[in-house]
PyMOL Python script that loads the backbone (N, CA, C, O; Angstrom):
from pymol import cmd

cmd.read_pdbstr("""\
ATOM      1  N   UNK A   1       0.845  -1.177   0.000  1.00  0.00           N
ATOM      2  CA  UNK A   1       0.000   0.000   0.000  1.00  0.00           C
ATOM      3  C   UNK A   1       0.893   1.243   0.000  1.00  0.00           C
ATOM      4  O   UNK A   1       1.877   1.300   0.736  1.00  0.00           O
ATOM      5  N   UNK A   2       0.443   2.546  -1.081  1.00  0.00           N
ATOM      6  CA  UNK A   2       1.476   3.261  -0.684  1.00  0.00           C
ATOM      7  C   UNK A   2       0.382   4.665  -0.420  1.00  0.00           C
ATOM      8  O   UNK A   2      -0.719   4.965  -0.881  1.00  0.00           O
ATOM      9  N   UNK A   3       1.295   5.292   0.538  1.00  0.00           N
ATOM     10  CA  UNK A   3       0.491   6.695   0.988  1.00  0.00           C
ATOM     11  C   UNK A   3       0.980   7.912   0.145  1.00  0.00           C
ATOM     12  O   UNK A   3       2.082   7.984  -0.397  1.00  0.00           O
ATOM     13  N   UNK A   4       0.084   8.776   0.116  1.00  0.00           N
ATOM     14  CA  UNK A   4       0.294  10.069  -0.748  1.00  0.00           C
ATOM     15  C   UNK A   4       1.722  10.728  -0.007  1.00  0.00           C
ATOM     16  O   UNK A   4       2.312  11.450  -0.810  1.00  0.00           O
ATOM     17  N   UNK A   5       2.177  10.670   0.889  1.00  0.00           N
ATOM     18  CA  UNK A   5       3.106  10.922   1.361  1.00  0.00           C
ATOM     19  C   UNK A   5       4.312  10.187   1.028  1.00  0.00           C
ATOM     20  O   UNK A   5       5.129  11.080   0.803  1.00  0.00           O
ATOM     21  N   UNK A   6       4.874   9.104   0.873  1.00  0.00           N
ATOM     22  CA  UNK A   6       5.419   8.382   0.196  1.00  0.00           C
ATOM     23  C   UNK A   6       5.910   8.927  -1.364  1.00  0.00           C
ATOM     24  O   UNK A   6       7.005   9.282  -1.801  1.00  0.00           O
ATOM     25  N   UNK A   7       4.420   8.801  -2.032  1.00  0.00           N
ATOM     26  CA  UNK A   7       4.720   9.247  -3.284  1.00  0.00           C
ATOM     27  C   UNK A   7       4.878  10.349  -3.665  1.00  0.00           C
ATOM     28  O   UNK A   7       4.963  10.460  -4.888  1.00  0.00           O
ATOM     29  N   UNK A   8       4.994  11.695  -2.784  1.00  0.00           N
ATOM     30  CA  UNK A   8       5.602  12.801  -2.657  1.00  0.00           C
ATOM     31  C   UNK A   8       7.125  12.709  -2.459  1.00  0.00           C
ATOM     32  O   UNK A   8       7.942  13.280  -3.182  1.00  0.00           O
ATOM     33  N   UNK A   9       7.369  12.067  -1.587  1.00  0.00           N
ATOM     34  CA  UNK A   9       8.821  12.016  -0.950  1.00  0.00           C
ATOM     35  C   UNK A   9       9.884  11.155  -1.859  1.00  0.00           C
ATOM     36  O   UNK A   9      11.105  11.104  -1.708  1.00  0.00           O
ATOM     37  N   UNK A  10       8.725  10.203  -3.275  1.00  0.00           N
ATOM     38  CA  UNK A  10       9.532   9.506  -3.707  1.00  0.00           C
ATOM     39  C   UNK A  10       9.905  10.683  -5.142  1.00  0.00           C
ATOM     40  O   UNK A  10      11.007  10.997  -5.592  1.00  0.00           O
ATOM     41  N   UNK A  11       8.708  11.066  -5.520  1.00  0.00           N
ATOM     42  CA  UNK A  11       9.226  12.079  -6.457  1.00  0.00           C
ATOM     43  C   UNK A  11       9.776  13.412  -6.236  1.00  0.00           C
ATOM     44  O   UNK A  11       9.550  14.282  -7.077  1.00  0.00           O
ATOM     45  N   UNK A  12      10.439  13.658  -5.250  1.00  0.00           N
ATOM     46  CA  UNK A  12      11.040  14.488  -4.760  1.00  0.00           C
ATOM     47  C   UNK A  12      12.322  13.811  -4.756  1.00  0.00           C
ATOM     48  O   UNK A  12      13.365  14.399  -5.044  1.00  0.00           O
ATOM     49  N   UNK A  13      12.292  13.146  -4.581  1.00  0.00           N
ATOM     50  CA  UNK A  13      14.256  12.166  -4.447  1.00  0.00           C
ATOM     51  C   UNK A  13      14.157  11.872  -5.848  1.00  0.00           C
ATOM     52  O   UNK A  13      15.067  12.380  -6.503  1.00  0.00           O
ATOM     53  N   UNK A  14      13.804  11.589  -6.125  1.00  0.00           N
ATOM     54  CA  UNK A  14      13.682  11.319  -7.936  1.00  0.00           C
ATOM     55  C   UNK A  14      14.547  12.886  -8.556  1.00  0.00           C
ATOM     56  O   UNK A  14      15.613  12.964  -9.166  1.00  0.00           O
ATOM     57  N   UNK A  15      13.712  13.870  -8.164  1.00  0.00           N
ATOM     58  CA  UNK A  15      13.836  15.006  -8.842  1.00  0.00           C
ATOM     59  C   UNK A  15      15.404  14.996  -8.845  1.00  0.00           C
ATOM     60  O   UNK A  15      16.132  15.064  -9.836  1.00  0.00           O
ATOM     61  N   UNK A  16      15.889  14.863  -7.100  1.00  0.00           N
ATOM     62  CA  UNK A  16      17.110  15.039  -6.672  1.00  0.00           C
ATOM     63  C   UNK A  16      18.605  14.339  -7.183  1.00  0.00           C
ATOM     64  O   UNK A  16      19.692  14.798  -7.536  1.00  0.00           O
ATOM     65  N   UNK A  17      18.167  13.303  -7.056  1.00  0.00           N
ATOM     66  CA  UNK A  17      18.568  12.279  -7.317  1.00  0.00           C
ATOM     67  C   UNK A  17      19.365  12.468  -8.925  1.00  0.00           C
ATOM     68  O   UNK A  17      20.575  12.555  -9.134  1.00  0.00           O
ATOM     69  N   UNK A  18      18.225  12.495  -9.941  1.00  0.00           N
ATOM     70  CA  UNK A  18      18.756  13.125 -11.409  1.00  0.00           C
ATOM     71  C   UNK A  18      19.698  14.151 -11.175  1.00  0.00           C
ATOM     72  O   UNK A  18      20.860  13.996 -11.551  1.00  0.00           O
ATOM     73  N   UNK A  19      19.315  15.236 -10.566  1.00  0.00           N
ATOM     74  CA  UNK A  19      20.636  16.561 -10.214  1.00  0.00           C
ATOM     75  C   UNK A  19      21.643  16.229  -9.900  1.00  0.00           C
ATOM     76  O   UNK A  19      22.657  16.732 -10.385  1.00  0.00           O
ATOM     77  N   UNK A  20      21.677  15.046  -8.769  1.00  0.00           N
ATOM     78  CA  UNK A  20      22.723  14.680  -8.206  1.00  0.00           C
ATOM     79  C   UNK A  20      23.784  14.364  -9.897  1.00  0.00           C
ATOM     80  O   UNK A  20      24.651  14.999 -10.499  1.00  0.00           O
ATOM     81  N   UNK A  21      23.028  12.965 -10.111  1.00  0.00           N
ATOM     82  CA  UNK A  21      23.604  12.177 -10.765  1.00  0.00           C
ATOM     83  C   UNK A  21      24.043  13.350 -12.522  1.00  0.00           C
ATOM     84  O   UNK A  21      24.913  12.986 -13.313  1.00  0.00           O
ATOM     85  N   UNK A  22      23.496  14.210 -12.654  1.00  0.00           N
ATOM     86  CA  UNK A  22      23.634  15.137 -13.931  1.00  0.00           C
ATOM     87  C   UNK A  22      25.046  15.969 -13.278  1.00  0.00           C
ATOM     88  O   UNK A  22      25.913  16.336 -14.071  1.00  0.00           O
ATOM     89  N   UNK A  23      25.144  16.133 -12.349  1.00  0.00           N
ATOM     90  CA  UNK A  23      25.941  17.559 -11.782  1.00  0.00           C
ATOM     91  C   UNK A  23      27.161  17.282 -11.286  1.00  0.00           C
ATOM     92  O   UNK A  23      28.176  17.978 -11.252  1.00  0.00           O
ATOM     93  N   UNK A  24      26.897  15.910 -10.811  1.00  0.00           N
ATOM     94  CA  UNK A  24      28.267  15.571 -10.132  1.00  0.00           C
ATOM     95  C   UNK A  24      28.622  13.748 -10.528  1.00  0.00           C
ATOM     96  O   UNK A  24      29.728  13.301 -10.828  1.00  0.00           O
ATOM     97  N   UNK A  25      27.338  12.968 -10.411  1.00  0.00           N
ATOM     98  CA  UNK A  25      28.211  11.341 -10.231  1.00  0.00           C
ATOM     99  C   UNK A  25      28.727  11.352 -11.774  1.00  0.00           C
ATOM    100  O   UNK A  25      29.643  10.553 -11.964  1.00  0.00           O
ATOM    101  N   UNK A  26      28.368  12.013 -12.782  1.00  0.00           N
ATOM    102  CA  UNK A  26      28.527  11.859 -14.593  1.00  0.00           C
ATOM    103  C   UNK A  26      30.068  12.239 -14.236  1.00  0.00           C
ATOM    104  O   UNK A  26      30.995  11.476 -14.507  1.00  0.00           O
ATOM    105  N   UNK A  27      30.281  13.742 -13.478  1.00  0.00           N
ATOM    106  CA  UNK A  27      31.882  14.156 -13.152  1.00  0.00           C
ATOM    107  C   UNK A  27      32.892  13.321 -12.585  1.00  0.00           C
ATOM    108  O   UNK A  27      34.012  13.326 -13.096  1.00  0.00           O
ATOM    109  N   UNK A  28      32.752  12.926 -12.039  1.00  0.00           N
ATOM    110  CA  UNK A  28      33.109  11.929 -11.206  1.00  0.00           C
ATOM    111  C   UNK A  28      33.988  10.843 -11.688  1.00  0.00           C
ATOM    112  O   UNK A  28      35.183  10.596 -11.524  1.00  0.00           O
ATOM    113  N   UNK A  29      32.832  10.155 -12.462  1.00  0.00           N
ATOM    114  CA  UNK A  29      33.254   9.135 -13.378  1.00  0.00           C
ATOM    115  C   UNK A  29      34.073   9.220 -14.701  1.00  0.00           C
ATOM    116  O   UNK A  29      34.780   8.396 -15.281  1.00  0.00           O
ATOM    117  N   UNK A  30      33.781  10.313 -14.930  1.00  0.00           N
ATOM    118  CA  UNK A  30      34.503  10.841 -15.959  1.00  0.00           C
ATOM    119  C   UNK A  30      35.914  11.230 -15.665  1.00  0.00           C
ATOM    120  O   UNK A  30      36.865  11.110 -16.437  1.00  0.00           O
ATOM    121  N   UNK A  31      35.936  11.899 -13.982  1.00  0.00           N
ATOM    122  CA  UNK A  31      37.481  11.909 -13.695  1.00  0.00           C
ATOM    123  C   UNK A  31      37.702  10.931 -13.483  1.00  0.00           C
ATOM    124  O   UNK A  31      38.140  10.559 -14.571  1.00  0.00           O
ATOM    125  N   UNK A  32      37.767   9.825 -12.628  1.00  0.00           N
ATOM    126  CA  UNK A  32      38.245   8.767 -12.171  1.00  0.00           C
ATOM    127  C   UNK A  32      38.535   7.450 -13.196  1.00  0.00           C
ATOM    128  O   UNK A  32      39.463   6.659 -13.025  1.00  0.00           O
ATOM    129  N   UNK A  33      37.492   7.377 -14.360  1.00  0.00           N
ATOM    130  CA  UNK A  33      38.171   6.755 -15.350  1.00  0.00           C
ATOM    131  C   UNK A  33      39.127   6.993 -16.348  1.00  0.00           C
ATOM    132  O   UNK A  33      39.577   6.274 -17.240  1.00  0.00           O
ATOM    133  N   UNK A  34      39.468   8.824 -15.821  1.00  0.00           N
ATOM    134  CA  UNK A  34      40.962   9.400 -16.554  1.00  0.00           C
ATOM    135  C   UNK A  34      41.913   9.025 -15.920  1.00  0.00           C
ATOM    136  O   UNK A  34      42.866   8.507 -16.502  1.00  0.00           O
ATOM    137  N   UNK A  35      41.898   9.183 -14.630  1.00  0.00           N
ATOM    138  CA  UNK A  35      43.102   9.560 -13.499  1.00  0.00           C
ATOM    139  C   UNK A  35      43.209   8.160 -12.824  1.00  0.00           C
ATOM    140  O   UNK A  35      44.358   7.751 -12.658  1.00  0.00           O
ATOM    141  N   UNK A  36      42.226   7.398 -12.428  1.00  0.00           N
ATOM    142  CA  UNK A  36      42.216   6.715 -11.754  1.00  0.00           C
ATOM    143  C   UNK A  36      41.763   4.953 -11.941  1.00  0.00           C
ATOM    144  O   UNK A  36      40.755   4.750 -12.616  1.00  0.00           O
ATOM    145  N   UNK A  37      42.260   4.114 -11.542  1.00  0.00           N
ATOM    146  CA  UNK A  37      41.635   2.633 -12.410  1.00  0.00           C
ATOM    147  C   UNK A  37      40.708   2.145 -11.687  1.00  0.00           C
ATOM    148  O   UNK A  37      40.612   0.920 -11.755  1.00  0.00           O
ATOM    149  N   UNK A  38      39.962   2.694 -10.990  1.00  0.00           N
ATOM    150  CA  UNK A  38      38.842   2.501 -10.132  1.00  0.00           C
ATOM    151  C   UNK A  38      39.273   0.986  -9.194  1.00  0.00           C
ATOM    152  O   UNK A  38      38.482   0.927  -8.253  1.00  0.00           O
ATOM    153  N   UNK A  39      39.636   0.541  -9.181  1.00  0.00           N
ATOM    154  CA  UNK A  39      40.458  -0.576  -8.332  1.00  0.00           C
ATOM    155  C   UNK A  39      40.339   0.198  -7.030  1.00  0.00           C
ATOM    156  O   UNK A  39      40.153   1.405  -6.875  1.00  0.00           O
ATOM    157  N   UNK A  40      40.466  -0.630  -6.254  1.00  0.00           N
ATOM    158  CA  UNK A  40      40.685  -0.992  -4.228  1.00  0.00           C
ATOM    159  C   UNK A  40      42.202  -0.161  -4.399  1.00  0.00           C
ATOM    160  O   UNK A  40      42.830  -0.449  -5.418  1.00  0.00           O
ATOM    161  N   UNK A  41      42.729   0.697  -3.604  1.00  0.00           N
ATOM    162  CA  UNK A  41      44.060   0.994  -3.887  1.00  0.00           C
ATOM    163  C   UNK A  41      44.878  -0.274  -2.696  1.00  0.00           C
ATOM    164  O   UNK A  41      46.083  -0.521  -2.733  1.00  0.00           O
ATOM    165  N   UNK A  42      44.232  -0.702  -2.058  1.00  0.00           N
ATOM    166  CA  UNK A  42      44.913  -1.773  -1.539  1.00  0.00           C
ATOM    167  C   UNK A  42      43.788  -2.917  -0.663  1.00  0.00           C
ATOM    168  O   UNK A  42      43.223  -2.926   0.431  1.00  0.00           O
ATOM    169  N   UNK A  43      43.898  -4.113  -2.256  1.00  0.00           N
ATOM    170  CA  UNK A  43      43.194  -5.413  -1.876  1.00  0.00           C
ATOM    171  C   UNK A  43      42.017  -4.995  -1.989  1.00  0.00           C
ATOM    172  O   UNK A  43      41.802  -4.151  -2.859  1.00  0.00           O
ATOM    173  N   UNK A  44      41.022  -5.418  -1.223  1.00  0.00           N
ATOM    174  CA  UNK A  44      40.051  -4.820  -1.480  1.00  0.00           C
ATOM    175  C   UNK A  44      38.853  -4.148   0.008  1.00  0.00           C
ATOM    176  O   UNK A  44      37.711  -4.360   0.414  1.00  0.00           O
ATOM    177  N   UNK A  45      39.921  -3.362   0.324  1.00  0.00           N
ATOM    178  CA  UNK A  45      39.430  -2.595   1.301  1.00  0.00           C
ATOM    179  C   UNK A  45      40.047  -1.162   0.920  1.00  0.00           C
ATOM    180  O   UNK A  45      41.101  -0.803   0.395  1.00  0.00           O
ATOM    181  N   UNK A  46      38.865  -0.480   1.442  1.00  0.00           N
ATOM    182  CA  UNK A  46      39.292   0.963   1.131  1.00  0.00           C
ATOM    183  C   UNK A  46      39.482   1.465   2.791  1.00  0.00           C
ATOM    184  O   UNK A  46      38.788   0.839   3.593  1.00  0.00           O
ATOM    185  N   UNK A  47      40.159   2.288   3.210  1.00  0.00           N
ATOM    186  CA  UNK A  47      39.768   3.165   4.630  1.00  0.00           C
ATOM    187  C   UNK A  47      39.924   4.637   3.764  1.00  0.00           C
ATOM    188  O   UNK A  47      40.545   5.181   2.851  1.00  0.00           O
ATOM    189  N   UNK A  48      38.909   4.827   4.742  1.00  0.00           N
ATOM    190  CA  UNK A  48      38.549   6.274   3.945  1.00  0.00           C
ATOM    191  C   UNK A  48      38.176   7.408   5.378  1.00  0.00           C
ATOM    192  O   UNK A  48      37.232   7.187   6.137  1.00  0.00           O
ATOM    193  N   UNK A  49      38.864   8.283   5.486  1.00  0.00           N
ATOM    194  CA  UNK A  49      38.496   9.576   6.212  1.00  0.00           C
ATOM    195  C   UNK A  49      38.018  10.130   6.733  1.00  0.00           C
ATOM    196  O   UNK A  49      38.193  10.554   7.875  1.00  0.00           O
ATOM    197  N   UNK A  50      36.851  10.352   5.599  1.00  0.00           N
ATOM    198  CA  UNK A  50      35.885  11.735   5.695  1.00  0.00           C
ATOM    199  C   UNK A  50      34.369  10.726   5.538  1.00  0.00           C
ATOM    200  O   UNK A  50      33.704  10.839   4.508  1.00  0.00           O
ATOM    201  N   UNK A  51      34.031   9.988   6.391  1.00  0.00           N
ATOM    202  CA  UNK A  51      32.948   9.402   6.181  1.00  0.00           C
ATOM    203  C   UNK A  51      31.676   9.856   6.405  1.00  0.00           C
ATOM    204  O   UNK A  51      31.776  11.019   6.799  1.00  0.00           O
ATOM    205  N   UNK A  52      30.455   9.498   6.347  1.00  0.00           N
ATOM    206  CA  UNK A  52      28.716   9.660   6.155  1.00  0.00           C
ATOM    207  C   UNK A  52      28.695  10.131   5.481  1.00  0.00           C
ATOM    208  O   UNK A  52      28.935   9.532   4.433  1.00  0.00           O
ATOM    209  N   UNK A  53      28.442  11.419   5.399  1.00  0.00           N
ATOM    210  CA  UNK A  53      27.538  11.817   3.726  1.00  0.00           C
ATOM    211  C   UNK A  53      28.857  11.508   2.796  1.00  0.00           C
ATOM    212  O   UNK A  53      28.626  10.967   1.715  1.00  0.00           O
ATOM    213  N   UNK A  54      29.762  11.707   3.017  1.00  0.00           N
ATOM    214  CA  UNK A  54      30.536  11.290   1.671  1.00  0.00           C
ATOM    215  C   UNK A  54      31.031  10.265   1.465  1.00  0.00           C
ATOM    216  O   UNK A  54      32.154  10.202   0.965  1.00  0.00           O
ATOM    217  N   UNK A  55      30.208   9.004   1.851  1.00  0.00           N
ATOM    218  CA  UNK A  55      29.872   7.814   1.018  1.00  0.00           C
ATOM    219  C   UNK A  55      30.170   7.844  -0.569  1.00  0.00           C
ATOM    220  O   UNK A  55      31.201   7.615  -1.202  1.00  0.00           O
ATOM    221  N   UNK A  56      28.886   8.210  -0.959  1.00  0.00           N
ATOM    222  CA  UNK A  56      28.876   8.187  -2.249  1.00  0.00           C
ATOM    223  C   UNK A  56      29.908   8.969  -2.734  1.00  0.00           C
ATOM    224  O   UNK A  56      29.654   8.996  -3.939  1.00  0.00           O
ATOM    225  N   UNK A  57      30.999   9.681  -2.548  1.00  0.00           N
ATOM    226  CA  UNK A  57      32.125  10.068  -3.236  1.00  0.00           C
ATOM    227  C   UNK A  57      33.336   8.618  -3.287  1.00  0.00           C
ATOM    228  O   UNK A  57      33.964   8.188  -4.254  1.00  0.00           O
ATOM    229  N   UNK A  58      33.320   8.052  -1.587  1.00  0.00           N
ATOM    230  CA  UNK A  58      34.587   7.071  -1.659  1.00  0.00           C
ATOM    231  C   UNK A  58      33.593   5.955  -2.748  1.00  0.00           C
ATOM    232  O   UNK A  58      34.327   5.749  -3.715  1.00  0.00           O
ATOM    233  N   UNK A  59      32.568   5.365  -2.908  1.00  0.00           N
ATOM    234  CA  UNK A  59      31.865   4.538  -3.442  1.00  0.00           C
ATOM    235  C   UNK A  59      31.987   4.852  -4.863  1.00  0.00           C
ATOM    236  O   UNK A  59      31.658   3.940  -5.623  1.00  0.00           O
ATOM    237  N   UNK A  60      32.439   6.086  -5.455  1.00  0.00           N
ATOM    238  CA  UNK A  60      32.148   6.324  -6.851  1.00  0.00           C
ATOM    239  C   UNK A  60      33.561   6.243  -7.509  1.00  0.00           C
ATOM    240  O   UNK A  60      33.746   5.794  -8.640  1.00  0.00           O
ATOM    241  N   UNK A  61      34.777   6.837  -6.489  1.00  0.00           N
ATOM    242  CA  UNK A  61      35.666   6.845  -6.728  1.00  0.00           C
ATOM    243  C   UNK A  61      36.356   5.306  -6.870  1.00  0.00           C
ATOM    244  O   UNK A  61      37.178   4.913  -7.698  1.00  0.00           O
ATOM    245  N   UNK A  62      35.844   4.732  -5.982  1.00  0.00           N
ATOM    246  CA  UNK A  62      36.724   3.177  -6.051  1.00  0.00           C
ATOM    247  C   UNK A  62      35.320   2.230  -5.903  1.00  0.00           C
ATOM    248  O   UNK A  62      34.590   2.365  -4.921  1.00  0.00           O
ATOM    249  N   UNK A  63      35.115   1.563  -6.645  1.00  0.00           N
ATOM    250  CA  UNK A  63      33.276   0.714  -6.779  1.00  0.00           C
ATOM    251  C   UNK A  63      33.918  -0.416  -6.638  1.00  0.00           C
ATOM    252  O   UNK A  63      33.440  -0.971  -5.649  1.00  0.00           O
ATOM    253  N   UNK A  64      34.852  -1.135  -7.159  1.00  0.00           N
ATOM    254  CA  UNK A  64      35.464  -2.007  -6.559  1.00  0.00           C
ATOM    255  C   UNK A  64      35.720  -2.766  -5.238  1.00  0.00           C
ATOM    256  O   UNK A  64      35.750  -3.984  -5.061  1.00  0.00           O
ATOM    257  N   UNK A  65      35.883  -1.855  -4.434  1.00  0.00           N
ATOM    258  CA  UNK A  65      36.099  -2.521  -3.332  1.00  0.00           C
ATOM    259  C   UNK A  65      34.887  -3.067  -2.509  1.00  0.00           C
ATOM    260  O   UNK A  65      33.796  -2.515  -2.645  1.00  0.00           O
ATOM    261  N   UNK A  66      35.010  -3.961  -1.794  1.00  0.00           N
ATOM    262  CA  UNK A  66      34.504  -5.154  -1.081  1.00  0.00           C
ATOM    263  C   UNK A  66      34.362  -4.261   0.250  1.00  0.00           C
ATOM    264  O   UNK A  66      33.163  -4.066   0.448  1.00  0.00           O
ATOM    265  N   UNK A  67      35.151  -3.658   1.219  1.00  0.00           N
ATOM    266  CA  UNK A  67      34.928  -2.951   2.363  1.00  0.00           C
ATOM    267  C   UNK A  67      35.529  -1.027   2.270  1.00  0.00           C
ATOM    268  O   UNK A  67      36.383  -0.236   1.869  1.00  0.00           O
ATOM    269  N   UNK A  68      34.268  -1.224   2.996  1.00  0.00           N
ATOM    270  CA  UNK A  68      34.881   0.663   3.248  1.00  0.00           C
ATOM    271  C   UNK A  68      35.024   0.667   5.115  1.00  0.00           C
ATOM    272  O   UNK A  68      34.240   0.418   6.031  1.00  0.00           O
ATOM    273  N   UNK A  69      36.183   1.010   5.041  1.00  0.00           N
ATOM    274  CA  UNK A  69      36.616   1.534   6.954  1.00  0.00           C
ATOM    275  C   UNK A  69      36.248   2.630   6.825  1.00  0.00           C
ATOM    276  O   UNK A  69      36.292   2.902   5.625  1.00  0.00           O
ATOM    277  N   UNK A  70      35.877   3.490   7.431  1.00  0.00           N
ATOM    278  CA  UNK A  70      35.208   5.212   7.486  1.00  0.00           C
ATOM    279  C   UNK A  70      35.029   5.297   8.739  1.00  0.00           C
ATOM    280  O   UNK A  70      34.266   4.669   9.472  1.00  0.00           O
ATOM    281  N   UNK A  71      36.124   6.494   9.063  1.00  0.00           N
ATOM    282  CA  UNK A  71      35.882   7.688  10.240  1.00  0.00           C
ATOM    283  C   UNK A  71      35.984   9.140   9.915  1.00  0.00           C
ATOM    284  O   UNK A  71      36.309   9.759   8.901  1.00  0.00           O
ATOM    285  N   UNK A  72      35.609   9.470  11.085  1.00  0.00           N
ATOM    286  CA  UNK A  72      35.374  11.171  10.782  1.00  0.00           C
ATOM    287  C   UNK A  72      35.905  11.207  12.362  1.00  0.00           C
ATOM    288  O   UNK A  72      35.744  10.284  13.162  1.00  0.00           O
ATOM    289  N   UNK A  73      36.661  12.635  12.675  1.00  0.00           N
ATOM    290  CA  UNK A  73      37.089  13.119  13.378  1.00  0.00           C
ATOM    291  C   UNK A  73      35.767  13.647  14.361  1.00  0.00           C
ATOM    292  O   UNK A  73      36.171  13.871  15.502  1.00  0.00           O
ATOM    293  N   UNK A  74      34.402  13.879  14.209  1.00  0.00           N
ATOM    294  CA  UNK A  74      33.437  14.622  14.785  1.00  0.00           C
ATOM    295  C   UNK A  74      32.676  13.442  15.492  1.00  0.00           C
ATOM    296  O   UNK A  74      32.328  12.316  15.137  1.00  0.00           O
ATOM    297  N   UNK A  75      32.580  14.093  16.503  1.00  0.00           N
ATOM    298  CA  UNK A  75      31.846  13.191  18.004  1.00  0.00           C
ATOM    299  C   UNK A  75      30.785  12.517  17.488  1.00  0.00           C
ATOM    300  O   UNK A  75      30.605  12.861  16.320  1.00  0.00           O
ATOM    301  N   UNK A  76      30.006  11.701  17.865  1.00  0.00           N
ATOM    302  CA  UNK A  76      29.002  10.827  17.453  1.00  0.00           C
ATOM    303  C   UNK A  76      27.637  11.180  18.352  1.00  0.00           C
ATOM    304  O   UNK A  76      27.490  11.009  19.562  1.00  0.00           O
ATOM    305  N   UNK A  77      26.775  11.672  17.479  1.00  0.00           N
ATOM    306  CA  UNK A  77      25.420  12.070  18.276  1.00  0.00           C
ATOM    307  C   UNK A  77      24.459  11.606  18.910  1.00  0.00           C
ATOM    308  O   UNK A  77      25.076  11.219  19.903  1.00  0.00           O
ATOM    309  N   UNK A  78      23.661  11.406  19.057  1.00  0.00           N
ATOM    310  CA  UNK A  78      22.891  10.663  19.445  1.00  0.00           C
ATOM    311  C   UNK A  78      21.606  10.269  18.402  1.00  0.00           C
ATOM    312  O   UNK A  78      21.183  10.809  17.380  1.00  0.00           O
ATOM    313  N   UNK A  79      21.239   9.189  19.082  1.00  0.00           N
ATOM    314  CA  UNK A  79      20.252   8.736  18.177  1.00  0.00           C
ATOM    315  C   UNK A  79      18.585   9.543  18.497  1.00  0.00           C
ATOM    316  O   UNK A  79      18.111   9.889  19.579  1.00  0.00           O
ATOM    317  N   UNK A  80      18.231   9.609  17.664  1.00  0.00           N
ATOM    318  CA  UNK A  80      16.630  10.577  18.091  1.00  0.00           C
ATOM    319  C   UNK A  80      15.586   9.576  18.205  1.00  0.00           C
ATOM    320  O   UNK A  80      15.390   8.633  17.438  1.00  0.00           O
ATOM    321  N   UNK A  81      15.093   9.815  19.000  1.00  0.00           N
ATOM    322  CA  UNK A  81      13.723   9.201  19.448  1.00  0.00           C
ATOM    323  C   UNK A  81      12.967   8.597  18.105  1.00  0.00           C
ATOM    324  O   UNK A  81      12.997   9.455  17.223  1.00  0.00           O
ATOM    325  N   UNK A  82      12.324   7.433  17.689  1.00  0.00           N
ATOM    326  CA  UNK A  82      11.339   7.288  17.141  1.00  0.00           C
ATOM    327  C   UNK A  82      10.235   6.857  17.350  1.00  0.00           C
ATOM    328  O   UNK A  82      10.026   6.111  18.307  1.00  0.00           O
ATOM    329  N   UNK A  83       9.156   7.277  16.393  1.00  0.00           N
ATOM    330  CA  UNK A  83       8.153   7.348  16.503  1.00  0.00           C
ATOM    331  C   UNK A  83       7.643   5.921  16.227  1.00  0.00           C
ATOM    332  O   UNK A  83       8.388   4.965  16.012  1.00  0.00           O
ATOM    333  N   UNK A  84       6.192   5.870  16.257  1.00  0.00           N
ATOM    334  CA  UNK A  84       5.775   4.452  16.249  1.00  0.00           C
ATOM    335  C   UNK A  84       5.803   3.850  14.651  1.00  0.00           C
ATOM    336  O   UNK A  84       5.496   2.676  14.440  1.00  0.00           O
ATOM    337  N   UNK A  85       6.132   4.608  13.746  1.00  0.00           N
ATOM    338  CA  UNK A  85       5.863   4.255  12.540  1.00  0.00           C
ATOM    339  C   UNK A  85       4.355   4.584  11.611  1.00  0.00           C
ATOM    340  O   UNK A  85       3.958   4.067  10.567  1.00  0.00           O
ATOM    341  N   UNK A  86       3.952   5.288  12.178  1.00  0.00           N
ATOM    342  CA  UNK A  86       2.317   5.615  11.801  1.00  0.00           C
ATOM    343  C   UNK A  86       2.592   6.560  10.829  1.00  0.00           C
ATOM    344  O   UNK A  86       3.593   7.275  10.877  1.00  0.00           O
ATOM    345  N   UNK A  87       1.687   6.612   9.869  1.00  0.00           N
ATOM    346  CA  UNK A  87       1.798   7.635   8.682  1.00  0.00           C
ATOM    347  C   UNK A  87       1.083   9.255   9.579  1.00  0.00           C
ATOM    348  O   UNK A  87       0.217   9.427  10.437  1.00  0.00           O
ATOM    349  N   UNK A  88       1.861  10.028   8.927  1.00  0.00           N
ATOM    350  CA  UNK A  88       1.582  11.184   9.521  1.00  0.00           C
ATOM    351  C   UNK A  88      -0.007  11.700   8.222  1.00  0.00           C
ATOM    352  O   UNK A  88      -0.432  11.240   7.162  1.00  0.00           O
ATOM    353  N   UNK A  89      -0.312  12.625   8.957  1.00  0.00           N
ATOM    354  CA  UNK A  89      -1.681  13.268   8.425  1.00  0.00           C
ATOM    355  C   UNK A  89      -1.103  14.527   7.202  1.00  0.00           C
ATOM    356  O   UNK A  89      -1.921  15.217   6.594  1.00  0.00           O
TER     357      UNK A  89
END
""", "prot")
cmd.dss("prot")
cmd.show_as("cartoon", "prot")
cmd.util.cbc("prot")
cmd.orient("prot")
């Protein structure tokens, strides 16, 4: 079953999603299959830095690899309360 809310939120990431992928993942790929052989730079684990949202940069840059290690220097927050799962009005 899907709620009108849902299918708002899905064509809204849709919208995004295309931008993303027009603006930057097309760049991306385009550098990294100049500069770079998209390979694991060692085996097939990556450790990577600058992790959460920039996932999808270590993921685009090296697709290859089997594991990503990811830290970030910034404290770890807390988790927020959730709700029961009920569709909102």
């Amino acid at each position: 079953m899907q709620f009108d809310a849902w299918r708002e939120h899905r064509s809204a990431l849709a919208t995004q999603w295309a931008e993303v992928k027009s603006a930057r993942v097309g760049a991306i790929i385009k550098w990294r299959n100049e500069v770079l052989t998209a390979d694991c730079p060692a085996g097939r684990t990556l450790l990577y830095p600058f992790s959460g949202p920039d996932f999808l940069n270590a993921y685009l840059f090296f697709p290859r690899c089997e594991t990503y290690v990811m830290f970030g220097l910034e404290r770890p927050g807390t988790v927020p309360a959730s709700d029961d799962g009920s569709p909102r009005d």
